[in-house]
C-alpha positions as CSV (number, residue, x, y, z in Angstrom):
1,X,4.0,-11.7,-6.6
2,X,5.1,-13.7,-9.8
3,X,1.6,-15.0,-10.6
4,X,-0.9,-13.3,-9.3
5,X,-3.6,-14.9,-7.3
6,X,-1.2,-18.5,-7.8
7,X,1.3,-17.4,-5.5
8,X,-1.0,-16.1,-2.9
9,X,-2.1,-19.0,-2.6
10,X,1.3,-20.7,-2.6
11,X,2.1,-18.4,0.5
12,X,-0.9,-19.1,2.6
13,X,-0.8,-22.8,2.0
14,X,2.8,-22.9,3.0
15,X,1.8,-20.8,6.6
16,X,-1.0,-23.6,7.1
17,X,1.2,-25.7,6.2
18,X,3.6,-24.7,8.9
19,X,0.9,-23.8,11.7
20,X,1.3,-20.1,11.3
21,X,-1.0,-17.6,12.1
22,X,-2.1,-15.4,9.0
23,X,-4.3,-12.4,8.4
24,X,-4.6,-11.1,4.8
25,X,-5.3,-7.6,4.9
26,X,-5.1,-6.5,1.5
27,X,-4.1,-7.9,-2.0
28,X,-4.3,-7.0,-5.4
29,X,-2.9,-9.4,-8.7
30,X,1.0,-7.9,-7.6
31,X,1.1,-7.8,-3.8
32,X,-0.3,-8.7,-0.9
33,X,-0.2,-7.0,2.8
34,X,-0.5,-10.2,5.3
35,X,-0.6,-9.8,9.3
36,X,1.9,-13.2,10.1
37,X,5.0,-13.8,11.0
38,X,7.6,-15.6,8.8
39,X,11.3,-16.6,8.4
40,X,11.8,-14.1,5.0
41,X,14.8,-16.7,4.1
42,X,13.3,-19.8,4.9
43,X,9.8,-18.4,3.2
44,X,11.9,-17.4,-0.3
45,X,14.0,-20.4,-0.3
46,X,11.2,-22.4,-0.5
47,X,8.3,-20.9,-2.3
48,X,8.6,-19.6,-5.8
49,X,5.7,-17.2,-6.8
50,X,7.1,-14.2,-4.7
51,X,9.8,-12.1,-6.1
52,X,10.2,-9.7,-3.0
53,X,9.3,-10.2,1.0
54,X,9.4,-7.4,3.5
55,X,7.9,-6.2,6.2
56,X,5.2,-2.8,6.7
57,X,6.3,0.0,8.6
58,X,3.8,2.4,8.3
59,X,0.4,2.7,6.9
60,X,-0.6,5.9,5.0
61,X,-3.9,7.4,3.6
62,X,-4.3,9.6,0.4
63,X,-4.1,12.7,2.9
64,X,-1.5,11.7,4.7
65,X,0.9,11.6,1.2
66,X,-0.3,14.6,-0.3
67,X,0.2,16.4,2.9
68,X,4.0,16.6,3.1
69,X,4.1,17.7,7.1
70,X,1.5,15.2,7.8
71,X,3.6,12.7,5.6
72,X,7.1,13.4,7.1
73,X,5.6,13.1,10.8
74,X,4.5,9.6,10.3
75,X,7.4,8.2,8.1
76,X,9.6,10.4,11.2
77,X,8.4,7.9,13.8
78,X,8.9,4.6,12.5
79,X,12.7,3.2,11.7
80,X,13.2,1.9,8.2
81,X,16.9,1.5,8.6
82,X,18.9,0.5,12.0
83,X,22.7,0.7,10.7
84,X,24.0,2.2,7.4
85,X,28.2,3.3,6.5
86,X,28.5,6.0,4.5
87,X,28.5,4.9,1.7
88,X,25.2,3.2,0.6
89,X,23.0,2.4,-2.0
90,X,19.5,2.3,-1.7
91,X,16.0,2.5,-4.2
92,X,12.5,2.5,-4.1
93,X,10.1,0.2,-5.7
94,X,6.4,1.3,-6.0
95,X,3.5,-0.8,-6.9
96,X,-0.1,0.0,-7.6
97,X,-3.1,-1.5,-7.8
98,X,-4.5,1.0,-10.0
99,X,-3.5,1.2,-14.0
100,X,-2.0,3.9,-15.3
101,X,-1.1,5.5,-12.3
102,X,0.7,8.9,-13.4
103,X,1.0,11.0,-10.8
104,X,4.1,12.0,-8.9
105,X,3.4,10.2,-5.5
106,X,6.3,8.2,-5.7
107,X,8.3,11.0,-5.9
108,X,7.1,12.2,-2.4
109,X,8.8,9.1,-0.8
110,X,11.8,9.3,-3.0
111,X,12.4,12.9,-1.7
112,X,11.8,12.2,2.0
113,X,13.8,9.6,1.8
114,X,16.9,11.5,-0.2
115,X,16.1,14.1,3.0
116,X,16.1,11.8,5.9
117,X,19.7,10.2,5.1
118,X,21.0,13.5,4.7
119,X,19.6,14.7,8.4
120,X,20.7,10.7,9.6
121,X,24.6,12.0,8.4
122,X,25.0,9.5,5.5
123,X,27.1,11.2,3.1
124,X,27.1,9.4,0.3
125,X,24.0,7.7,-0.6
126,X,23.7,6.3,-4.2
127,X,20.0,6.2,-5.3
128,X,19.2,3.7,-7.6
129,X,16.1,4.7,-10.1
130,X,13.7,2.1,-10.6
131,X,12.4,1.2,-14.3
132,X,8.5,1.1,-15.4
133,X,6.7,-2.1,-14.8
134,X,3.4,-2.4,-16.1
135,X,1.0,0.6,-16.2
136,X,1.2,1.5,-12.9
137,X,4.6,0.5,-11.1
138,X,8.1,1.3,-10.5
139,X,10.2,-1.3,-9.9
140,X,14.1,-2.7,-9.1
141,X,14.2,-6.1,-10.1
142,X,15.5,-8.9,-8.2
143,X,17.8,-9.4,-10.2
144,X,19.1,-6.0,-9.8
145,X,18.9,-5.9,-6.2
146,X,20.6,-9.3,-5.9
147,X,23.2,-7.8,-8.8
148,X,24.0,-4.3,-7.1
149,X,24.2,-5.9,-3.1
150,X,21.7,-3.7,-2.7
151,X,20.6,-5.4,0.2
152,X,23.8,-6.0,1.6
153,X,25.0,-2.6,1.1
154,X,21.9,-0.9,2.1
155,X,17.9,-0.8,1.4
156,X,15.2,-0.7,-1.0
157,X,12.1,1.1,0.1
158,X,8.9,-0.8,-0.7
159,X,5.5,1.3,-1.5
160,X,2.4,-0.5,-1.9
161,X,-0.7,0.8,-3.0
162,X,-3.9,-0.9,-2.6
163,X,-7.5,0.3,-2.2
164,X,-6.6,3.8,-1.0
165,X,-3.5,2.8,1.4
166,X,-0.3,3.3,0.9
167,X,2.0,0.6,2.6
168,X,5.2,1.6,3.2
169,X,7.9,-0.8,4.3
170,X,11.6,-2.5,3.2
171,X,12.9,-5.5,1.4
172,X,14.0,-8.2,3.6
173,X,14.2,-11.2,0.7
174,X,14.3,-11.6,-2.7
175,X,14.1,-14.3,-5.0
176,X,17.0,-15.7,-6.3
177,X,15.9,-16.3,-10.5
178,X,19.3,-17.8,-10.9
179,X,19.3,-20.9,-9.3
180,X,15.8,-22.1,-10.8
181,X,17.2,-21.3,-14.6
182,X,20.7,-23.0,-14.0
183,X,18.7,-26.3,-12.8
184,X,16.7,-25.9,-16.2
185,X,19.7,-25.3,-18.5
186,X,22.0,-27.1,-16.4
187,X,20.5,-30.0,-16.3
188,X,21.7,-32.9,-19.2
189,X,17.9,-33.0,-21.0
190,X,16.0,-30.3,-21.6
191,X,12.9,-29.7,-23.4
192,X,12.3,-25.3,-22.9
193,X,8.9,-25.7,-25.9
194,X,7.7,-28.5,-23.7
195,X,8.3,-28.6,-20.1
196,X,6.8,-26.3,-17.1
197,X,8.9,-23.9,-15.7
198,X,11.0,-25.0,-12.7
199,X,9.5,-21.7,-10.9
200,X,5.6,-23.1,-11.8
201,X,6.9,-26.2,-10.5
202,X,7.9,-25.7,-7.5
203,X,4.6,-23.9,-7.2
204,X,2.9,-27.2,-8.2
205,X,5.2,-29.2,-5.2
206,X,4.1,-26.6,-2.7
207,X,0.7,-26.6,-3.4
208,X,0.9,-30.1,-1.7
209,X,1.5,-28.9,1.3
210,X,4.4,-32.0,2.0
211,X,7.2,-31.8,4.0
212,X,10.9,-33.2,4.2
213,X,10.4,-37.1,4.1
214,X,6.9,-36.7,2.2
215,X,6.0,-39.9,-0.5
216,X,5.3,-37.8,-3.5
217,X,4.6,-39.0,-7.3
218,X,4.3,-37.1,-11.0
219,X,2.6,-40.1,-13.5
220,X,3.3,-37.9,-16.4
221,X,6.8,-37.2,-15.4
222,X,8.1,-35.5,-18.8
223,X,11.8,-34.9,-18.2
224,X,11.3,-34.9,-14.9
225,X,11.0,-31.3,-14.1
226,X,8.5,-31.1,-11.3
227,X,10.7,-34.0,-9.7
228,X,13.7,-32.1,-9.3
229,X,11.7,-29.7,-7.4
230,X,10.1,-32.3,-5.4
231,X,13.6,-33.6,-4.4
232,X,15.3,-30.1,-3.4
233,X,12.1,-30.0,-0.9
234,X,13.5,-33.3,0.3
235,X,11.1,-35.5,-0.6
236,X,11.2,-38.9,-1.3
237,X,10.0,-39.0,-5.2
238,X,8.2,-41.3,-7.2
239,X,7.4,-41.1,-11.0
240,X,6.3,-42.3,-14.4
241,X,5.7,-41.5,-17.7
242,X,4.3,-43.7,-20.4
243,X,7.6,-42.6,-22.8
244,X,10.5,-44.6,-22.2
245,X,12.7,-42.1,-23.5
246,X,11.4,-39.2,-21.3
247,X,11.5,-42.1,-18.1
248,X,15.6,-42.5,-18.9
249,X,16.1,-38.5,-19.1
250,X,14.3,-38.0,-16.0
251,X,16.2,-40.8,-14.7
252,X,19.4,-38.9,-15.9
253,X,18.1,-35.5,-15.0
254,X,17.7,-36.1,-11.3
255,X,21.2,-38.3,-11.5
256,X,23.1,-34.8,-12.1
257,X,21.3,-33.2,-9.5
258,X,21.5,-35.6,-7.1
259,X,25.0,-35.2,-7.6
260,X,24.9,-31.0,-8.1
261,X,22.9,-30.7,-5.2
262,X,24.6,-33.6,-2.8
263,X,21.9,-34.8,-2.7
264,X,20.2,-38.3,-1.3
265,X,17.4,-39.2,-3.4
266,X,17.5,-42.8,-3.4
267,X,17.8,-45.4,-6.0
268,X,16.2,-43.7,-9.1
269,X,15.9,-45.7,-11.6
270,X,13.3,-48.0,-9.2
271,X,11.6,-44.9,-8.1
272,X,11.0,-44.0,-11.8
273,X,9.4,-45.9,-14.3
274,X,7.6,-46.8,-17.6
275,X,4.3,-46.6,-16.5
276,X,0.5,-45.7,-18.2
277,X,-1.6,-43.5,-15.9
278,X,-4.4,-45.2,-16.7
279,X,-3.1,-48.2,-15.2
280,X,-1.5,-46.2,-12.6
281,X,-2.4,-48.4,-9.4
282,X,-1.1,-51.5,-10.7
283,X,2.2,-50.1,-10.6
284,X,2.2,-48.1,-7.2
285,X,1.6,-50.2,-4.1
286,X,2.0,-47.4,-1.9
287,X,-0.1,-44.7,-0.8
288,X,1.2,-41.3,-1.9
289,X,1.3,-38.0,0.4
290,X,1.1,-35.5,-2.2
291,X,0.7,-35.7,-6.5
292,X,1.3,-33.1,-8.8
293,X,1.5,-33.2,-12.5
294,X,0.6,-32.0,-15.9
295,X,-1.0,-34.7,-17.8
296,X,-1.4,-33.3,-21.3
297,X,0.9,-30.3,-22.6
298,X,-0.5,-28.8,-25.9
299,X,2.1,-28.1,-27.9
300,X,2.9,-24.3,-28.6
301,X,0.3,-22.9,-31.6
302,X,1.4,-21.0,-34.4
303,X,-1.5,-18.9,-34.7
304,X,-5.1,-18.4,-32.3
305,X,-7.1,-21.6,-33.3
306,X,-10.6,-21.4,-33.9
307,X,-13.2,-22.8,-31.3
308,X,-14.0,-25.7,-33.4
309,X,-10.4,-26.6,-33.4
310,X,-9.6,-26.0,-30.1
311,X,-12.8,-28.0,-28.7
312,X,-11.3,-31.0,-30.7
313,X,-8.1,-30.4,-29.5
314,X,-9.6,-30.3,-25.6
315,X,-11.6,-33.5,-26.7
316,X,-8.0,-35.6,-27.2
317,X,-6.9,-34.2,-24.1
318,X,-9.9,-35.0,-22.2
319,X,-9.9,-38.2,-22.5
320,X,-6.9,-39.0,-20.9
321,X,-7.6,-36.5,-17.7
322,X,-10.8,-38.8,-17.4
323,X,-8.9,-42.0,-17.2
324,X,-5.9,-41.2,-15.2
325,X,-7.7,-38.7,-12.3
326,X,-9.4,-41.9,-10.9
327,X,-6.0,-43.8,-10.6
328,X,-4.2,-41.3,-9.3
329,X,-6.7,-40.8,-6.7
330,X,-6.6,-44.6,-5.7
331,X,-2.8,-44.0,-4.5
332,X,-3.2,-41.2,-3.1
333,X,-3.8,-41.4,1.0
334,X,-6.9,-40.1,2.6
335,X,-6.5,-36.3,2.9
336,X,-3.3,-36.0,1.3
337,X,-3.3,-33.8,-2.3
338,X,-3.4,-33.6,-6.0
339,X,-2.3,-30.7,-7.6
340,X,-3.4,-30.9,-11.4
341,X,-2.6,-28.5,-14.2
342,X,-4.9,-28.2,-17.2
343,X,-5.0,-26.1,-20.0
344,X,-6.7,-23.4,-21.5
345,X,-6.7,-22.1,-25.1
346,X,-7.5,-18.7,-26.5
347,X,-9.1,-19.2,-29.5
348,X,-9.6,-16.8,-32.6
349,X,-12.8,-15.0,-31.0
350,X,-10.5,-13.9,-27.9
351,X,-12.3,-16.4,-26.0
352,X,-10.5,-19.5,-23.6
353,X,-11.9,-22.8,-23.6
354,X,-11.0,-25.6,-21.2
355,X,-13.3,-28.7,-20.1
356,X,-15.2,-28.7,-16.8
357,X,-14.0,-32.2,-14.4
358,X,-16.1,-31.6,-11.3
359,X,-18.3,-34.2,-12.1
360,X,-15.3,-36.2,-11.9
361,X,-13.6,-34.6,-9.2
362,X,-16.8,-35.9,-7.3
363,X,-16.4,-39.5,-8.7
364,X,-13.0,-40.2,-7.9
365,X,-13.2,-38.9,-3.8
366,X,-11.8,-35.8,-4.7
367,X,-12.7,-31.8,-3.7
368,X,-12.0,-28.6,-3.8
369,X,-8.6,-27.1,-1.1
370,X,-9.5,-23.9,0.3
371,X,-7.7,-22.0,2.6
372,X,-8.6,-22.0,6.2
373,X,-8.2,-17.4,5.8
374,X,-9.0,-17.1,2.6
375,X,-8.3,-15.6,-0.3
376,X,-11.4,-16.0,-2.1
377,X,-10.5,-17.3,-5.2
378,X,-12.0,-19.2,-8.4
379,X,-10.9,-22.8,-10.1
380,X,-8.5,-22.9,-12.1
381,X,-5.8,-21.0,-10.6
382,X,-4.1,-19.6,-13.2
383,X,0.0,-18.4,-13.9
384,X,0.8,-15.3,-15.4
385,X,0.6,-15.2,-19.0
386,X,1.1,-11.9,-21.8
387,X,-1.4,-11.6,-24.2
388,X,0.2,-13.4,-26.8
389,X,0.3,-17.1,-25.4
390,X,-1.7,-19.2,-27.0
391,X,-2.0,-22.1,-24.1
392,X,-2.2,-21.1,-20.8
393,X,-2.0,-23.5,-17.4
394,X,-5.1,-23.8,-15.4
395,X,-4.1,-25.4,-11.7
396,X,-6.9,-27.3,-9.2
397,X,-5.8,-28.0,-5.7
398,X,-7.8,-31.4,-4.7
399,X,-7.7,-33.2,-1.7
400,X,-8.7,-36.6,-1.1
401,X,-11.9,-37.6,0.6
């Protein structure tokens, strides 16, 4: 998973959202081992906080892997591969939920595996070695995988260790990194110290739960970022911004991809406008299905701020959160969703400091989405982040009363 606990939740709100039946059986911040059934194309077309998507083969215990009859006899009765030519390449990725993970367990697969091709009379099988990832994983990249057919060509082996299990199982999907960054760089206006990540994005879109045909609105449009993901959902988009110049390169920015994409988004410059979010029901007459936005980006920080400075800093920010949340809730239809980001800053004294809106959650008919299954979680939801960043994105799913 790209962003932790974020895109677990982007997965299980997309099954809900498509009637599926789900069972999350284990999970840790980079995987999760579901019991459901999905479309592994459809899933990664759509969502984009997973970087991988395959399916479990066989469940093993610590004894089972350091046993290497007990091992082979298990991994002997499942099928991890029905067709392969001769030639093939193939790799295993291995992730743990435990840092710092040194020992030579993953190893054990690779040489099963390296032993079973040669019993299954593939001749020449090309293994590709997987690069540290953290403290504690192996990993091929997407990007790699996409970039070597491997694939096409043959497999990658996934291992998953969580809470004493080992999940063993293969690659079906990955995510294709590409396409997001050439819609961010591609696109006529761009804005990369400013604007959210097409990835988080889409996140933000499917948090809403909308499907094709959905009414869907961002009041603090920006360069229209989260729109363009809205639109390659097939949604029917609506947004503002209080900048006039951001509203005409939003404007311009869904114009190219509306014509990139072939796409049929409608007559954009009425759908977006000049518009203050504070006022925002006196310029949209029409119940929204779904919102998302980011009201207030803090600009990027040279240095930690102290708390003092980052509480006044919050303050500003505040104030505008408190005004626009109970307009946006006013166009928004009974049940449908707000997905709001807010930040977070880490201040001088390793500490993050952000403002607390349940009050006025409450006030404006909004609450709290949980998941029918789970997982557990605590508001914010927040994206990945290295130790450095200054500003991080804290994410509330609301639905309306």
């Amino acid at each position: 998973m790209a962003h932790g606990e974020l895109s677990l939740v982007e997965a299980v709100n997309y099954l809900e959202s498509n009637g599926s039946e789900y069972r999350i059986i284990s999970k840790s911040s980079q995987a999760a081992i579901l019991d459901t059934y999905l479309d592994a194309n459809d899933t990664m077309n759509k969502l984009a906080g997973l970087f991988k998507i395959g399916t479990v083969n066989c469940i093993l215990d610590s004894k089972d892997v350091t046993d290497e009859g007990r091992m082979q006899n298990k991994l002997n009765s499942e099928e991890f591969y029905s067709w392969l030519n001769d030639k093939v390449r193939w790799c295993l990725s291995f992730y743990s939920d435990t840092a710092n993970f040194k020992t030579n367990i993953p190893d054990h697969f690779q040489n099963y595996f390296k032993q079973r091709l040669r019993k299954d009379g593939i001749k020449k099988a090309k293994y590709i070695f997987p690069k540290r990832a953290g403290e504690s994983d192996l990993e091929i990249t997407s990007n790699d995988i996409i970039k070597k057919h491997i694939i096409d060509d043959g497999f990658e082996i996934l291992v998953v260790y969580i809470s004493g299990k080992y999940y063993v199982g293969t690659t079906q999907e990955v995510v294709r990194n590409q396409e997001f960054i050439s819609r961010d760089f591609g696109r006529p206006f761009q804005n990369p110290k400013e604007s959210i990540p097409p990835k988080i994005a889409r996140i933000l879109v499917n948090l809403t739960s909308l499907s094709s045909g959905g009414r869907f609105l961002d009041p603090f449009c920006g360069i229209g970022t989260i729109l363009q993901e809205a639109s390659i959902l097939g949604l029917q988009i609506f947004g503002s911004d209080i900048d006039r110049q951001r509203v005409s390169e939003t404007i311009r920015n869904l114009e190219w991809l509306n014509e990139e994409y072939n796409l049929e988004i409608g007559n954009i410059s009425e759908r977006v406008f000049t518009a203050d979010a504070r006022h925002l029901s006196e310029f949209v007459h029409v119940k929204m299905d779904g919102i998302a936005t980011e009201p207030i980006l803090i600009p990027p920080l040279k240095r930690f701020p102290s708390e003092e400075e980052a509480e006044d800093m919050l303050q500003i920010a505040g104030k505008i959160y408190e005004t626009s949340l109970p307009e946006m809730s006013n166009v928004l239809r009974k049940g449908g969703k707000l997905v709001l980001v807010t930040p977070y800053i880490r201040t001088d004294r390793h500490t993050k400091l952000s403002f607390n809106f349940e009050e006025i959650f409450t006030e404006s008919g909004l609450t709290h989405y949980w998941p029918r299954n789970g997982p557990q979680f605590e508001y914010p939801l927040r994206s990945s982040s290295d130790k450095k960043q200054k500003v991080l994105r804290g994410i509330y799913v609301l639905e309306k009363l």
